[in-house]
Residue, then its C-alpha position, 0 to 999 in steps of 0.5 A: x532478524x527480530x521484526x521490529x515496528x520501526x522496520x515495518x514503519x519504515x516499510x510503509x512510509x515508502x508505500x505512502x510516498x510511492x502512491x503520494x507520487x505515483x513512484x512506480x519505483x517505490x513501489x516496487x521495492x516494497x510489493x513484492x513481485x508475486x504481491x496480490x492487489x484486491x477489493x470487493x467494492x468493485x464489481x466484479x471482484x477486483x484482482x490484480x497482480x503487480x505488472x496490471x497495477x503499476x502501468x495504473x498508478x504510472x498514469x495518475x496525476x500524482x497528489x504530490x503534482x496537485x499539491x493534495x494535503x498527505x492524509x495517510x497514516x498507520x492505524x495498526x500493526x499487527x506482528x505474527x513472527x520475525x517473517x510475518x506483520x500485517x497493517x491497517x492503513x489508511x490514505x486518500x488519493x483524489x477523492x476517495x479514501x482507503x482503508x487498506x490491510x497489508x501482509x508484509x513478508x520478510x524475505x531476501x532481508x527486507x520487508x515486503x508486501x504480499x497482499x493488499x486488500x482494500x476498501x475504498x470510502x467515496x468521501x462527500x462532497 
């Protein structure tokens, strides 16, 4: 398979439609099960794996349900291999920004994330 942006793309359009709709579902079909979720600007160190984080979006308030304006958008894909990508996004949730990085792995003829590290951007008020 030759790793294409518009396959990546497509990837990450599902993740920003399962966080804008706190879909557990989405999700799940783009982490993949093994998927590492971490920050640093939580204190401790903040590490999850998919089973903690998903019962976390489940219980949001989607934006989509408060009617919150989409602010999430790709700033950079970078391709390694036809196995291999990694992206820098950025999206808001209530009131906070993110910036994420994500490692995408192409396995089982799909592109996954592996990893999700991020930053989160308290936005003024």
């Amino acid at each position: 398979m030759r790793a294409t942006i518009e396959d990546i793309t497509a990837a990450l359009r599902m993740y920003f439609d399962g966080l804008y709709h706190c879909d557990v579902g989405r999700l799940e079909s783009i982490f993949h099960p093994a998927a590492v979720y971490a920050t640093t600007d939580e204190t401790p160190f903040l590490h999850r794996t998919m089973a903690e984080y998903f019962p976390i979006v489940a219980a949001r308030k989607s934006g989509a349900s408060r009617n919150e304006a989409r602010r999430d958008h790709i700033e950079a894909i970078d391709i390694a291999s036809d196995t291999i990508a990694l992206a820098r996004v950025r999206c808001s949730i209530g009131s906070r920004d993110f910036v994420d990085f994500l490692t995408l792995v192409h396995v089982e003829g799909k592109w996954q994330i592996i990893a999700k590290v991020f930053n989160i951007i308290e936005k003024q008020q």
